[in-house]
LUMTI-357009 format. One record per residue (C-alpha): residue number from 0; x, y, z. Coordinates in pm, 1 decimal. Layout:
+-----+----------+----------+----------+
|   i |       c1 |       c2 |       c3 |
+-----+----------+----------+----------+
| NUM |        X |        Y |        Z |
...
+-----+----------+----------+----------+
***
This chain:
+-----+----------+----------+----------+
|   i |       c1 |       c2 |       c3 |
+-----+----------+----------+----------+
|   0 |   1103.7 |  -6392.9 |   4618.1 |
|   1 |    974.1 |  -6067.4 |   4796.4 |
|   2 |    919.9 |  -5750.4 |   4699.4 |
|   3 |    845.1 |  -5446.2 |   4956.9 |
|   4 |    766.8 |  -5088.9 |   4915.1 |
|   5 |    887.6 |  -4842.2 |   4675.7 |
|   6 |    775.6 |  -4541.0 |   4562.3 |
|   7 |    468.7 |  -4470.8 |   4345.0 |
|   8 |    485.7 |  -4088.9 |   4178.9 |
|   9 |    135.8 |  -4029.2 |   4262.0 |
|  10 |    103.3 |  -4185.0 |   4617.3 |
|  11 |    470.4 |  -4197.8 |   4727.7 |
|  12 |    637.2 |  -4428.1 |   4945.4 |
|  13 |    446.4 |  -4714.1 |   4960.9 |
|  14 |    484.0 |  -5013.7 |   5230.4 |
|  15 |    324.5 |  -5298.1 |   5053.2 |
|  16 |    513.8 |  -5672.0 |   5029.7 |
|  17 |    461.4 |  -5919.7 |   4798.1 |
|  18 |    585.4 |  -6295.3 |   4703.0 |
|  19 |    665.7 |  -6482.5 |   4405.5 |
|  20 |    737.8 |  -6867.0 |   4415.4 |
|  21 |   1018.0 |  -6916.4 |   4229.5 |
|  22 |    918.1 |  -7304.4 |   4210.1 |
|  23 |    613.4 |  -7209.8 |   4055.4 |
|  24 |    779.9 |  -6991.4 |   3775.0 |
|  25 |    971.0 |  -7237.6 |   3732.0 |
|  26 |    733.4 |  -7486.4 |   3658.0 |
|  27 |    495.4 |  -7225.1 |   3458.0 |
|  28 |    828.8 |  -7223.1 |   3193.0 |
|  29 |    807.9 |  -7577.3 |   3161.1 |
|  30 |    389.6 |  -7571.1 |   3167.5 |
|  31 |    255.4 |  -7302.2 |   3044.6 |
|  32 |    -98.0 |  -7429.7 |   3176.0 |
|  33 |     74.9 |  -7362.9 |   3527.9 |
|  34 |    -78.6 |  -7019.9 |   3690.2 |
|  35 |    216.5 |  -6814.2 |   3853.8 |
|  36 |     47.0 |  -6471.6 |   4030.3 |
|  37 |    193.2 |  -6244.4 |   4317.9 |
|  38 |     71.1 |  -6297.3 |   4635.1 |
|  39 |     18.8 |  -6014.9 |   4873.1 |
|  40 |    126.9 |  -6028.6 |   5229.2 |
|  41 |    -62.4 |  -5935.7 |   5528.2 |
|  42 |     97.1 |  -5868.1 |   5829.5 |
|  43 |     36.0 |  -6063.7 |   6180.4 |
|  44 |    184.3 |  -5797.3 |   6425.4 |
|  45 |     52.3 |  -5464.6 |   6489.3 |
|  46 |    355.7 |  -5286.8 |   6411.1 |
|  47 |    535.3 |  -5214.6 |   6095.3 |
|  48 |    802.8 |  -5057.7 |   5911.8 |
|  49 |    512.7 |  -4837.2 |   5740.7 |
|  50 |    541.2 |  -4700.3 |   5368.6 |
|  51 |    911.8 |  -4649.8 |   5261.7 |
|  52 |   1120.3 |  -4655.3 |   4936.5 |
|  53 |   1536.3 |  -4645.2 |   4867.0 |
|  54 |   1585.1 |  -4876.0 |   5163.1 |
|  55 |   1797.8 |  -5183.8 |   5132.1 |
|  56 |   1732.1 |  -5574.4 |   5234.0 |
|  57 |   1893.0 |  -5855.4 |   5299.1 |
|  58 |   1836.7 |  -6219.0 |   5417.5 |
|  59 |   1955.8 |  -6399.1 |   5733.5 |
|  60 |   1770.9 |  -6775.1 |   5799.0 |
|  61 |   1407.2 |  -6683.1 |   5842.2 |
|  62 |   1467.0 |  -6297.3 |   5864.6 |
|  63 |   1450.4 |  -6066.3 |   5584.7 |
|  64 |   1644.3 |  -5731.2 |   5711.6 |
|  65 |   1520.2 |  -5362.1 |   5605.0 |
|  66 |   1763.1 |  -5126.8 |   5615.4 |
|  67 |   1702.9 |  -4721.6 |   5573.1 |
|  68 |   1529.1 |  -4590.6 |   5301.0 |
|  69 |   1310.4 |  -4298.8 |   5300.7 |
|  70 |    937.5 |  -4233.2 |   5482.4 |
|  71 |    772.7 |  -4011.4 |   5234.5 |
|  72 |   1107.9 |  -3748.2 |   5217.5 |
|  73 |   1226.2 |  -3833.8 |   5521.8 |
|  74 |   1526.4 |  -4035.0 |   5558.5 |
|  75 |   1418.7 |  -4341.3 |   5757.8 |
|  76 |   1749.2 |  -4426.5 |   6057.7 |
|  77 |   1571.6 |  -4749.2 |   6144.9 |
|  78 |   1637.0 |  -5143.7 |   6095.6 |
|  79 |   1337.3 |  -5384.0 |   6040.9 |
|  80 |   1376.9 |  -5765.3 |   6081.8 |
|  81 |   1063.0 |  -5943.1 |   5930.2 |
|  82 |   1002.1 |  -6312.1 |   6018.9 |
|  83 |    918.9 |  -6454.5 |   5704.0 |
|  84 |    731.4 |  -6809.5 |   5890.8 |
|  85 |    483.9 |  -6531.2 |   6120.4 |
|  86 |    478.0 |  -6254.8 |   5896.0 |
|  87 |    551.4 |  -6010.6 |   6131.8 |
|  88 |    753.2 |  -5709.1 |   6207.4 |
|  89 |   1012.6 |  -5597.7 |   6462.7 |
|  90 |   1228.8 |  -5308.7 |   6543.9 |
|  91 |   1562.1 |  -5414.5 |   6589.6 |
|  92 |   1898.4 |  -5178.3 |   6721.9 |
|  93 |   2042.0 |  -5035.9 |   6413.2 |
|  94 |   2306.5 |  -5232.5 |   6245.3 |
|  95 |   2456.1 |  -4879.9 |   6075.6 |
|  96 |   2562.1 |  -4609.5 |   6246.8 |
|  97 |   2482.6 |  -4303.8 |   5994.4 |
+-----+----------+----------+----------+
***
């Protein structure tokens, strides 16, 4: 599972990601002994979505699709694609016109 951005009320928008795996969890219900801990994600390309909140994702194969949102009170137009095997962003033609 991954989690990205949101909106912290002191700093704002925020652009972190993080992952869960599921797997894991599972096994930790099973086994307590199991650890099960977030793992943060560093990004391979030198671009990024930056910090947003209120945007929307979705999943297609390896791709995990970010959708709108807001960049600090700005509503945010564009559409991210992040390749979840490189860890890395890219700018992709907006799927909604607004």
């Amino acid at each position: 599972m991954y989690v990205h951005g949101g909106r912290d009320l002191r700093e704002g928008s925020v652009g972190d990601m993080w992952r869960l795996d599921l797997d894991s969890l599972i096994r930790a219900c099973e086994d307590q002994n199991i650890p099960v801990q977030w793992e943060a994600i560093t990004y391979k390309s030198p671009k990024s979505q930056g910090s947003i909140s209120h945007h929307k994702c979705g999943l297609s194969g390896d791709k995990m699709i970010l959708i709108g949102g807001l960049k600090g009170e700005t509503f945010n137009k564009d559409t991210w694609l992040f390749d979840l095997k490189t860890n890395s962003w890219e700018l992709s033609k907006p799927i909604v016109n607004y």
